[in-house]
C-alpha positions as CSV (number, residue, x, y, z in Angstrom):
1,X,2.8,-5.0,22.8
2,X,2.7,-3.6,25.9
3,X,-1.1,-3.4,26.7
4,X,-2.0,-0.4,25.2
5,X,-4.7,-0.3,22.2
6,X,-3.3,-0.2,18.2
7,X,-4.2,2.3,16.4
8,X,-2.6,1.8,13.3
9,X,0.7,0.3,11.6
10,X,4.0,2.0,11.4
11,X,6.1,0.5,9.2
12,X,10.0,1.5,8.1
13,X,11.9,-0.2,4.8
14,X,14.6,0.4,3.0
15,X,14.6,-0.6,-1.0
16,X,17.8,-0.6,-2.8
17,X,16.2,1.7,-5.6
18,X,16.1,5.8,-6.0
19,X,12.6,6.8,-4.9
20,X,11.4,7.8,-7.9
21,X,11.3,4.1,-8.8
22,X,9.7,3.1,-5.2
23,X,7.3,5.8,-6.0
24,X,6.5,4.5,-9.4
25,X,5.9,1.4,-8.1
26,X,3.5,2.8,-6.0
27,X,1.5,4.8,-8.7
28,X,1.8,2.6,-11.7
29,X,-0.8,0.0,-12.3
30,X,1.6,-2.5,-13.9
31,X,4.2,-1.8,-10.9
32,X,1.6,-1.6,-8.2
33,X,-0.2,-4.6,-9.3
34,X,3.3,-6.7,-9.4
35,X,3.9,-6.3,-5.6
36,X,0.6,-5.3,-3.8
37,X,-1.0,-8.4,-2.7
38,X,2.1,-10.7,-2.2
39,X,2.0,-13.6,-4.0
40,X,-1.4,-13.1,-4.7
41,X,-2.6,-12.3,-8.4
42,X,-3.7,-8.9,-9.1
43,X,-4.9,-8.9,-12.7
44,X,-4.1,-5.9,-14.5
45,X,-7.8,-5.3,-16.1
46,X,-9.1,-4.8,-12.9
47,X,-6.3,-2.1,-11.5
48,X,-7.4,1.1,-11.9
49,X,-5.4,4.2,-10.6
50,X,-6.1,8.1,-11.2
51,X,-3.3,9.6,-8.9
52,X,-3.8,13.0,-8.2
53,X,-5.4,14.2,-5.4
54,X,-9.5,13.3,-5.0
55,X,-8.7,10.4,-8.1
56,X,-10.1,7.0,-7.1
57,X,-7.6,4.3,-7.5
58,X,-8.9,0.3,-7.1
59,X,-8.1,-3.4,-8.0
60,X,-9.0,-7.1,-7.1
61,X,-7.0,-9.1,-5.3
62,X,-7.6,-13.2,-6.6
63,X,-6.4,-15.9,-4.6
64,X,-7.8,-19.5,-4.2
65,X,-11.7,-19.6,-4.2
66,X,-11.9,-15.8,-3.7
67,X,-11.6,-12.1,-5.4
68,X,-10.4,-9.4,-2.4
69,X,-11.7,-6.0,-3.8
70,X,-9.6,-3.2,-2.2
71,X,-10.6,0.8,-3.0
72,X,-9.3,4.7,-2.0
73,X,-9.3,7.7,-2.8
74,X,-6.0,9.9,-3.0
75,X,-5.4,12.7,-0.8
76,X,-2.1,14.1,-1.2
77,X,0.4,13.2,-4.0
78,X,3.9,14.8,-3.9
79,X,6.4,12.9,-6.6
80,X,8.9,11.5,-5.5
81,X,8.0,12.3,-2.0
82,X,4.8,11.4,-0.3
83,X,1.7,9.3,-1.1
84,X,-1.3,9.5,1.5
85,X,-4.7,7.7,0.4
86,X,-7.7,6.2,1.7
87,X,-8.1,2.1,1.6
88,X,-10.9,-0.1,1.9
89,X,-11.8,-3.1,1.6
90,X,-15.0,-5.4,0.7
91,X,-15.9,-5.3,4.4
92,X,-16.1,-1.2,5.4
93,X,-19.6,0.5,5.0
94,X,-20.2,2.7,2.0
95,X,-20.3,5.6,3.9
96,X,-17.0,4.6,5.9
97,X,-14.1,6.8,5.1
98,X,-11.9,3.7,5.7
99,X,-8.1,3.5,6.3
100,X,-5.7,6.0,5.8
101,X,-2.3,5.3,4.1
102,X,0.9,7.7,4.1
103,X,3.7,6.4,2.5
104,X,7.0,8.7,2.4
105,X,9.8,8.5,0.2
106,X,13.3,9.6,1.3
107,X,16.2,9.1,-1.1
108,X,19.5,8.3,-0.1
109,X,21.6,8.4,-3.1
110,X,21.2,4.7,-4.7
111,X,19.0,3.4,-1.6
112,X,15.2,5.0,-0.5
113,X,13.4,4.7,3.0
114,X,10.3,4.0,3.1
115,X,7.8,5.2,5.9
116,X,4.3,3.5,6.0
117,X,2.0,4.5,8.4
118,X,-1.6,3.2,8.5
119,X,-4.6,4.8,10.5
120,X,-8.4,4.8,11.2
121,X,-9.1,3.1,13.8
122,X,-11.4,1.0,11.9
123,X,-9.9,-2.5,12.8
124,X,-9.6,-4.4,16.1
125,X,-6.1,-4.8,17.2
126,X,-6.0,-8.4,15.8
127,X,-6.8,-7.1,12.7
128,X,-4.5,-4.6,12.7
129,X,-1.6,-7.2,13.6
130,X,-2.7,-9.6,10.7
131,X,-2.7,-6.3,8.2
132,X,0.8,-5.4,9.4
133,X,1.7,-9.1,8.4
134,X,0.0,-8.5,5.0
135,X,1.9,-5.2,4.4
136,X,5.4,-6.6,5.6
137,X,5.1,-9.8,2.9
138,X,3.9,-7.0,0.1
139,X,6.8,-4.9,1.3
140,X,9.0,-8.4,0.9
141,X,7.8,-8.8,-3.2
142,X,8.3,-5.2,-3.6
143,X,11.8,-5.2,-2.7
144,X,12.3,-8.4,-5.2
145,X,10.5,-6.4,-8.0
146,X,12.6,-3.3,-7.4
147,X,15.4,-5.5,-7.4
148,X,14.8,-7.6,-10.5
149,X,13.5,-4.3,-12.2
150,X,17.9,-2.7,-11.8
């Protein structure tokens, strides 16, 4: 870092899937619920996910001696293409619009990149950093589901 104040996380993969698969794994609860969270167990009765724009999507995060509730609301959803949606967790204030997420999808043939992109200005920079870590190991299990899922 160079000084300057985070704002956000930016945040490039490539998945050795088409994008219609990254996306469905992005907007299916069994999918989502197999890589979001890491290692950590996301119990498919408490996924819910109504993707179209203004649909609510949530689910419950459970590692050792705690649940994680995380919660949005979908603002734009173009298939194969683009995701953007709002994330919260336990923490942010009822009122608080929370997070924002883009994810884009670009297919190259066999392979898809992956742009994630994370704003709001809601966390402190050290919060930020330790989220960044969070998405890169989520990012790490999805490319193992895509993978196993050939």
């Amino acid at each position: 870092m160079n000084g300057s104040v985070r704002e956000g996380i930016d945040l490039t993969r490539v998945f050795d899937a088409p994008r219609e698969r990254v996306f469905e794994a992005w907007t299916t609860p069994e999918r989502f619920a197999a890589w979001y969270g890491g290692h950590a167990d996301v119990p498919l009765d408490q996924v819910s996910m109504d993707v179209r724009p203004g649909g609510k999507w949530s689910l419950v995060l459970v590692v050792p001696g705690a649940e994680m509730p995380f919660h949005g609301v979908y603002r734009e959803v173009v298939e194969p293409e683009r995701l953007v949606f709002t994330l919260k967790d336990a923490s942010a204030a009822e009122e608080a619009e929370g997070e924002v997420v883009t994810a884009t999808f670009t297919g190259h043939g066999r392979t898809t990149e992956m742009t994630f992109r994370q704003r709001g200005g809601n966390l402190t920079p050290e919060q930020y950093a330790a989220a960044e870590d969070g998405w890169e190991a989520f990012f790490d299990t999805l490319a193992l589901v895509l993978a196993d899922s050939r």
